[in-house]
C-alpha positions as CSV (number, residue, x, y, z in Angstrom):
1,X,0.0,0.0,0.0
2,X,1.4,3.6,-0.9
3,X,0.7,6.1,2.0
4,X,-0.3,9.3,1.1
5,X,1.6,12.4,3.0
6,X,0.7,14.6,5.7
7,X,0.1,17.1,3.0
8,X,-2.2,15.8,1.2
9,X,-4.1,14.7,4.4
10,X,-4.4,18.4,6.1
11,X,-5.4,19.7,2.5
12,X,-9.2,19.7,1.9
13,X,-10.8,19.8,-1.5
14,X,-12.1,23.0,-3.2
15,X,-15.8,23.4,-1.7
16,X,-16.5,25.3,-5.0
17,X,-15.8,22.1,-7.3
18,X,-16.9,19.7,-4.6
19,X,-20.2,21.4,-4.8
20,X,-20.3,21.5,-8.7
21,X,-19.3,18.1,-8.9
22,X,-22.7,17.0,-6.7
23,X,-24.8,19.1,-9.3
24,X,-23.5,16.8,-11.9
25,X,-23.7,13.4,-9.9
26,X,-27.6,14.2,-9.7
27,X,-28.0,15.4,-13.5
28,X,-26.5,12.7,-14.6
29,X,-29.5,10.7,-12.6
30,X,-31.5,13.0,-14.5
31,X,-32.6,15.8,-12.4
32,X,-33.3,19.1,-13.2
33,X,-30.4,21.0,-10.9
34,X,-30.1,24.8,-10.3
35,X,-26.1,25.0,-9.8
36,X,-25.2,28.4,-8.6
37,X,-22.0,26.9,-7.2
38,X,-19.4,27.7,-9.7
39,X,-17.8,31.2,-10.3
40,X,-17.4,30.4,-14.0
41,X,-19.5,32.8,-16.5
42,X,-21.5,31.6,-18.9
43,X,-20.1,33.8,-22.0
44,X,-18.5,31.8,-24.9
45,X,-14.8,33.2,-25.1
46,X,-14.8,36.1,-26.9
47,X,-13.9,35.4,-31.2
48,X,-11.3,37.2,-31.9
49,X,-9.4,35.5,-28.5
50,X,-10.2,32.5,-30.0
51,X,-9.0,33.2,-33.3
52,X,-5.3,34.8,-32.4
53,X,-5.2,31.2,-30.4
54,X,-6.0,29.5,-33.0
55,X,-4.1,31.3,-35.6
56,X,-1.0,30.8,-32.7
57,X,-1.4,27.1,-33.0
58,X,-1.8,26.8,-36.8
59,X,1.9,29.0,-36.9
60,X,3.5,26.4,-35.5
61,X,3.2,28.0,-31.7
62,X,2.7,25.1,-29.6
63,X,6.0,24.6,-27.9
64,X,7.4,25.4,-24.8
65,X,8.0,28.5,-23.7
66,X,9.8,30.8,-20.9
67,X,8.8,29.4,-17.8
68,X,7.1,32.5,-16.7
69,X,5.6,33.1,-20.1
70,X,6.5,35.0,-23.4
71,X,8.0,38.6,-24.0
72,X,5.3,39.4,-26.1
73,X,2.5,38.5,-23.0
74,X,4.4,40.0,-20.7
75,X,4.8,43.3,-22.7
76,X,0.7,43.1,-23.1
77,X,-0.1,43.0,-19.4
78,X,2.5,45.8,-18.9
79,X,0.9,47.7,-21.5
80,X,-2.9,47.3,-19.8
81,X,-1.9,48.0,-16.3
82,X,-0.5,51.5,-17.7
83,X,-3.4,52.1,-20.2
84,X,-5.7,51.3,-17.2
85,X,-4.0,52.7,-13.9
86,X,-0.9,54.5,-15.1
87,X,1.2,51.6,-13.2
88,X,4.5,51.0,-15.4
89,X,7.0,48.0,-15.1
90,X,9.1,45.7,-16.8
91,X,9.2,41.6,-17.8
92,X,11.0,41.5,-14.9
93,X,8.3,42.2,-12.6
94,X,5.1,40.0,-14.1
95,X,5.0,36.2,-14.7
96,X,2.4,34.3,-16.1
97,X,0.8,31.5,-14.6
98,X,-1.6,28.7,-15.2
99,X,-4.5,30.8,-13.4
100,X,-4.9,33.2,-11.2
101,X,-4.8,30.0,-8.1
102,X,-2.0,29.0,-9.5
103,X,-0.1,32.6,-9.5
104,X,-1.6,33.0,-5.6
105,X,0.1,29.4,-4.8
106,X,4.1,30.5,-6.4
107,X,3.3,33.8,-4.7
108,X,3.2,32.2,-1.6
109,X,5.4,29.6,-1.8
110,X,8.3,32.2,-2.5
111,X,7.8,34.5,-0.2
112,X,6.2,32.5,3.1
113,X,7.2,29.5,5.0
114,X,7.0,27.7,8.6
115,X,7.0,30.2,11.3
116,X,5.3,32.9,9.2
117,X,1.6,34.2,9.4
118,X,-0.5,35.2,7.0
119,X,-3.4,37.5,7.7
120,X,-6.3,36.8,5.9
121,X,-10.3,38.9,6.4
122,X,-12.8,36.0,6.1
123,X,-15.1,35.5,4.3
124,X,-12.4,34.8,2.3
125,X,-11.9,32.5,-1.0
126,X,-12.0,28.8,0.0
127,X,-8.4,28.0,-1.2
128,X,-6.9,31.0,0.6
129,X,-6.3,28.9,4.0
130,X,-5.2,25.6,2.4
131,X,-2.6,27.7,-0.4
132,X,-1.0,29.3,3.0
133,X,-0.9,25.6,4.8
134,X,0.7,24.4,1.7
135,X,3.6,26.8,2.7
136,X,3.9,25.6,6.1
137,X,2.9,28.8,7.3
138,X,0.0,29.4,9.1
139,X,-3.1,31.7,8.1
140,X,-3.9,34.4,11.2
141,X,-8.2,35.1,10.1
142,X,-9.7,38.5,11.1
143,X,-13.7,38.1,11.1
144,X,-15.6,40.8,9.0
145,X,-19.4,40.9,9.2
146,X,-22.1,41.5,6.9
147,X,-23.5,45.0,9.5
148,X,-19.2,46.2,8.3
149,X,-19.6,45.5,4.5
150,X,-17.8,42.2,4.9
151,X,-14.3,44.8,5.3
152,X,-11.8,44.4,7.4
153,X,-10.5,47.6,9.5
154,X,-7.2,48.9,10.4
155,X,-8.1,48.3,14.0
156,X,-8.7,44.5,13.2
157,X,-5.6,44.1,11.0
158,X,-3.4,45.9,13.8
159,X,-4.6,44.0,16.5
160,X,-3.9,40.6,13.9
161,X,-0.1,41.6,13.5
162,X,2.4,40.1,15.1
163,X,6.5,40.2,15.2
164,X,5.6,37.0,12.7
165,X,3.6,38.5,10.0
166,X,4.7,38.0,7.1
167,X,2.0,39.3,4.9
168,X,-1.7,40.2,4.3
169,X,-4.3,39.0,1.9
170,X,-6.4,40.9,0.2
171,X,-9.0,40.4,-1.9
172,X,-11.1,43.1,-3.8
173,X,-13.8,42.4,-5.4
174,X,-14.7,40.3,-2.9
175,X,-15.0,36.5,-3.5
176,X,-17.1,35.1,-2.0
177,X,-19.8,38.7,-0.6
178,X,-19.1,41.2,-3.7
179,X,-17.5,43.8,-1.2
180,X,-15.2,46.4,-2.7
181,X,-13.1,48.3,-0.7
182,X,-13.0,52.0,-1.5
183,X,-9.5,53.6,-2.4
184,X,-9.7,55.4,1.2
185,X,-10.5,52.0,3.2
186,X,-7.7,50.6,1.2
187,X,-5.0,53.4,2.1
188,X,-6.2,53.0,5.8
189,X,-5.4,49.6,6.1
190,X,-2.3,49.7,4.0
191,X,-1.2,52.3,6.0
192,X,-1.8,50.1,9.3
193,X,1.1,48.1,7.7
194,X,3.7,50.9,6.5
195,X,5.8,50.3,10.0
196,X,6.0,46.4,9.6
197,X,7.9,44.0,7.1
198,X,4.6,42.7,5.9
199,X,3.9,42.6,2.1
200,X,0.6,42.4,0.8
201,X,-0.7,39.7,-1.6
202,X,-3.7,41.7,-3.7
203,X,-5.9,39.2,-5.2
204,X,-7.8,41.8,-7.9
205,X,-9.4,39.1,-10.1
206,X,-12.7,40.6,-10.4
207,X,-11.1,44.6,-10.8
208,X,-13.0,44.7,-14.4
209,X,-16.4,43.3,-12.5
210,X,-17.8,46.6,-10.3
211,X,-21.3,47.9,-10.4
212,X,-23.0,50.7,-9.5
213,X,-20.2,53.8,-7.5
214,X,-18.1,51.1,-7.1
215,X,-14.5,51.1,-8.4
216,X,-11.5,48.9,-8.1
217,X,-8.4,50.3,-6.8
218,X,-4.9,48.9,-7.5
219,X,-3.3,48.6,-4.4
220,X,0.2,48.2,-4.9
221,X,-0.4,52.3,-6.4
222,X,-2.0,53.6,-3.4
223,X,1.6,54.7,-1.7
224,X,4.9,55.0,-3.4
225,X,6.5,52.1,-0.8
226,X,4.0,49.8,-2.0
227,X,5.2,48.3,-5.0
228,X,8.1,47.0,-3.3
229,X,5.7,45.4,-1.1
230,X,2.7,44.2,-3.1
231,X,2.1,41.4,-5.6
232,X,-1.0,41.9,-7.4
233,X,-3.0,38.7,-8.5
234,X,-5.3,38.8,-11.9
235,X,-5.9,37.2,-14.6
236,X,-8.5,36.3,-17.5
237,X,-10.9,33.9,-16.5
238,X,-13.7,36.3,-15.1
239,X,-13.6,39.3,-17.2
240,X,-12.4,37.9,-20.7
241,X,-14.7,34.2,-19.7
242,X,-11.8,32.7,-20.1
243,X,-11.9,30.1,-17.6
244,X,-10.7,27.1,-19.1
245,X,-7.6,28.9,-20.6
246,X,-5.6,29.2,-17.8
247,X,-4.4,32.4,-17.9
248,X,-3.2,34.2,-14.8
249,X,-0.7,36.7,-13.9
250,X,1.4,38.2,-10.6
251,X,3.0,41.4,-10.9
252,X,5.5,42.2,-7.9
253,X,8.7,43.0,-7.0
254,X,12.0,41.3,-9.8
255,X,13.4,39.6,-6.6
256,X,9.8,37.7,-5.9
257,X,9.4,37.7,-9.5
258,X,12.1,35.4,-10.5
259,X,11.6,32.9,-7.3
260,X,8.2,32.4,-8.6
261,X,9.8,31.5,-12.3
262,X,12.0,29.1,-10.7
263,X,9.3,27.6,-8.8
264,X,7.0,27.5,-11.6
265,X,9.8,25.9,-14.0
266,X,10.1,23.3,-11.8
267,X,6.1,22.6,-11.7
268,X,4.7,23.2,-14.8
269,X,7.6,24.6,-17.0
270,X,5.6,26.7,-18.5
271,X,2.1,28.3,-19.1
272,X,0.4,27.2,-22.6
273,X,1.4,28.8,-25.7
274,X,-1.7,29.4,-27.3
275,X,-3.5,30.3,-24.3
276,X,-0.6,33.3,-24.0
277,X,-1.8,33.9,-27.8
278,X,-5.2,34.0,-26.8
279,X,-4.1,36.1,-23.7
280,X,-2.5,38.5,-26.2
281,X,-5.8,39.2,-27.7
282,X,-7.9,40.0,-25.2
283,X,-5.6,42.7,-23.2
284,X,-4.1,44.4,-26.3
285,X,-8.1,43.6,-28.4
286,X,-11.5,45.5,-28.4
287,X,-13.0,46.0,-24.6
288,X,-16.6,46.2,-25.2
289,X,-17.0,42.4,-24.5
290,X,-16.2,43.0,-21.2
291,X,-18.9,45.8,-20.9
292,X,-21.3,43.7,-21.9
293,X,-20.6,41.3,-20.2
294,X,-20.0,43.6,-16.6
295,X,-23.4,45.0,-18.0
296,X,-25.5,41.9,-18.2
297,X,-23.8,40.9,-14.9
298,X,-25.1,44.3,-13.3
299,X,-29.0,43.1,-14.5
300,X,-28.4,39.4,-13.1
301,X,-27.2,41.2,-9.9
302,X,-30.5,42.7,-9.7
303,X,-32.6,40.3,-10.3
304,X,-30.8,38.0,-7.2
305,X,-30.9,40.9,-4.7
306,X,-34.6,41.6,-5.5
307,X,-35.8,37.9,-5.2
308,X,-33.5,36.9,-2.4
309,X,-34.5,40.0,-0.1
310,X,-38.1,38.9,-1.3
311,X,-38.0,35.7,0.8
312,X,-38.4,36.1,4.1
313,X,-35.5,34.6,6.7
314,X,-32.8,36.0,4.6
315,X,-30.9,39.0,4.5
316,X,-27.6,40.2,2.5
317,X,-25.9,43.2,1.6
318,X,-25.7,44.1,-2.1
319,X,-22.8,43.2,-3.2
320,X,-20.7,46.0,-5.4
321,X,-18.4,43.2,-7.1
322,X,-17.4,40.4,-8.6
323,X,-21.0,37.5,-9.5
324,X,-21.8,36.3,-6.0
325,X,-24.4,36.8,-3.3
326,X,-23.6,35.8,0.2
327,X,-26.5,35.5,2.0
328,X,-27.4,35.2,5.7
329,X,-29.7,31.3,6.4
330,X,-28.7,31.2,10.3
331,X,-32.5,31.6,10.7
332,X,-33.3,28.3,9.4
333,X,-31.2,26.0,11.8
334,X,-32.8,24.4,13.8
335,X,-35.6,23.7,11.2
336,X,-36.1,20.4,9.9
337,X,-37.3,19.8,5.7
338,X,-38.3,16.5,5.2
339,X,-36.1,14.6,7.0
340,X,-33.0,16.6,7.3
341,X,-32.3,18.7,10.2
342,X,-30.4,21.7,9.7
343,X,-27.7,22.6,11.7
344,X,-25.1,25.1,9.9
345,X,-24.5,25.9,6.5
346,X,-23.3,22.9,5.4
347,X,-26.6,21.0,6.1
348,X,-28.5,23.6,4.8
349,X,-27.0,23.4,1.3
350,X,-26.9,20.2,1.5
351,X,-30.9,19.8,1.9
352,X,-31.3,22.6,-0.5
353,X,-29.8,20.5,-3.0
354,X,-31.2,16.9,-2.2
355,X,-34.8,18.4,-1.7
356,X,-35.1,21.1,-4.2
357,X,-31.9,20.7,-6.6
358,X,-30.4,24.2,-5.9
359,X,-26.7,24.0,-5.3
360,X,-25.4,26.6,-3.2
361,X,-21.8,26.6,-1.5
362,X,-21.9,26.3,2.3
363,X,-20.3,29.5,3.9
364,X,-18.5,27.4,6.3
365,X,-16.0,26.9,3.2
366,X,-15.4,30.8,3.2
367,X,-14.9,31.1,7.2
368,X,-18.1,32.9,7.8
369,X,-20.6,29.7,8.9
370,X,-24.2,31.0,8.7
371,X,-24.0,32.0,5.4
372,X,-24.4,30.5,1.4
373,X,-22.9,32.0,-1.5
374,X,-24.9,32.3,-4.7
375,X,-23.5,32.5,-7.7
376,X,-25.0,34.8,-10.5
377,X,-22.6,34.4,-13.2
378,X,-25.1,32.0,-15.2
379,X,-27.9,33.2,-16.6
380,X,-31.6,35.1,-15.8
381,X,-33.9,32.0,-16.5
382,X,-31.8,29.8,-14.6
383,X,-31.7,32.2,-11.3
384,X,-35.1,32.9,-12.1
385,X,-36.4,29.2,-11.9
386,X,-33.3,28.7,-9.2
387,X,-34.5,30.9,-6.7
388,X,-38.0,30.4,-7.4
389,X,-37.5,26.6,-6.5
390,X,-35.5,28.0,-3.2
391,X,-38.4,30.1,-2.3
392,X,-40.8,27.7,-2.9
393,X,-38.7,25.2,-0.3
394,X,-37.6,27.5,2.3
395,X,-41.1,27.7,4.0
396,X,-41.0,23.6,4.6
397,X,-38.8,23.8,7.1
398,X,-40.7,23.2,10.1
């Protein structure tokens, strides 16, 4: 018998796929399932990405290349960040990676080790914890609440510190409540940290997804000692619905920069070279895709907030970002539908999606128990039938 390793035994799976991979097991038994589990839009790739991937593979460009991806990709994400924020660098200081996850993981793996703690606000993004534990490091959580926008304050985060913090986390847009910080909450907190050695890990993701005042802020611009201190985390999968490309990017300081290329030569070698093709395209290609896309987002936002604030027992904020909405269902444990007792979040998804076939994802999995997170990124029929099926089976819990 082959044992496994103590890694792989204190590592839990992704909640998120777990979820979507019960949706599945009970289509494929041929029910009709409402999965709002997955943050994965619903948008075909935009053409002309496809195209300049597939006019990349048809040259002849499918072999390896530079671990931490080609000049070309890296000159296009250097050109974006200074059409968008006016934040200039060099190849030296971006790498691309198989995903945004993936870019979090070397980020951490160069920079954090045993001994070290990582801050982190919950709710927070399911892998966060497990990507620090991977380190050997340990992950310090700061509870937000939904009556505080789901934000951490500079209080919390001071009071978190200690002689070993080694970074913070931050993630805006929020995954998994839609909170976006504003630039002033933002320069509050950073400054919190300007008198420590901690860095900053910016996970900024869903930057192109804001609605309403909201706006994203690039946090390693916010004071001039920053970018010596901040990797930012993005990539395409959310705005460009390129999910199943693989395409994310860190951009930090060289020195961090080039340990995450030697980690990530020694994992993967490289990125793929027509996804880099396709990456091409879509930073240096026409934008309106993404508006419609943020502006069809926008309308499904609606629709959730109005239906779920419709159903008496639950309660959330409105979020200003990213395709999710984190939702309070403490008032239902203690009820019992059908046969199932609830007792948490977990229980209450998991009746939800026995009894009515709406998958949400427990907020246990995000470090805020009490809560579910809805996902909104597929589209208005199916979260209008979704959520009429959840109100429908909300009031037989007795």
């Amino acid at each position: 018998m082959i044992r496994t390793s103590k890694l792989a035994g204190s590592i839990q799976p992704s909640a998120t796929l777990a979820a979507g991979a019960k949706a599945r097991q009970l289509r494929a038994a041929g029910k009709a399932v409402y999965d709002f589990s997955l943050g994965e839009p619903d948008f075909d790739t935009p053409k002309h990405i496809c195209e300049a991937a597939a006019k990349a593979a048809l040259d002849g460009h499918t072999h390896y290349t530079p671990a931490g991806g080609t000049a070309e990709v890296k000159a296009a994400i250097a050109r974006w960040y200074k059409k968008r924020y006016g934040y200039e660098f060099g190849a030296e200081n971006v790498i691309v990676s198989n995903g945004a996850k993936h870019s979090i993981h070397n980020a951490l793996a160069a920079t954090v080790g045993p001994g070290d703690e990582v801050v982190i606000p919950t709710p927070y993004w399911v892998s966060y914890s497990d990507l620090v534990g991977m380190t050997g490091a340990t992950p310090v959580l700061v509870h937000t609440t939904a009556a505080g926008g789901f934000k951490m304050t500079p209080a919390q985060l001071r009071a978190a510190l200690s002689p070993r913090t080694r970074m913070l986390m931050l993630n805006s847009p929020n995954n998994p409540t839609g909170s976006v910080y504003t630039r002033a909450e933002l320069e509050a907190l950073v400054d919190a940290l300007q008198d420590t050695d901690a860095a900053i890990l910016s996970d900024e993701i869903y930057e192109q997804l804001t609605f309403g005042d909201a706006k994203p802020t690039c946090t390693a611009l916010l004071r001039p000692w920053l970018r010596d201190r901040t990797i930012t985390i993005s990539g395409a999968s959310k705005s460009y619905a390129m999910t199943g490309w693989r395409m994310g990017w860190a951009v930090g300081p060289a020195a961090v920069v080039k340990a995450m290329d030697t980690i990530q030569s020694q994992e993967t070698s490289c990125p793929s070279s027509v996804s880099q093709a396709g990456l091409i395209a879509a930073l240096d290609g026409p934008q309106e895709c993404v508006a419609e896309m943020r502006t069809e987002f926008a309308a499904r936002r609606e629709l959730t907030v109005s239906r779920l604030k419709a159903m008496p027992g639950l309660s959330l904020p409105v979020p200003d970002g990213a395709f999710y909405a984190f939702f309070d269902v403490s008032g239902f444990f203690g009820k019992t539908f059908g046969d199932k007792t609830v007792t948490d979040s977990v229980t209450f998804c998991a009746a939800l999606l026995e009894q009515a076939h709406v998958n949400l994802v427990p907020g246990a999995a995000f470090g805020a128990e009490g809560f579910a997170r809805m996902s909104f990124a597929c589209g208005r029929p199916t979260i209008e039938a979704g959520l009429a099926r959840l109100a429908e089976w909300l009031p037989t819990g007795k």
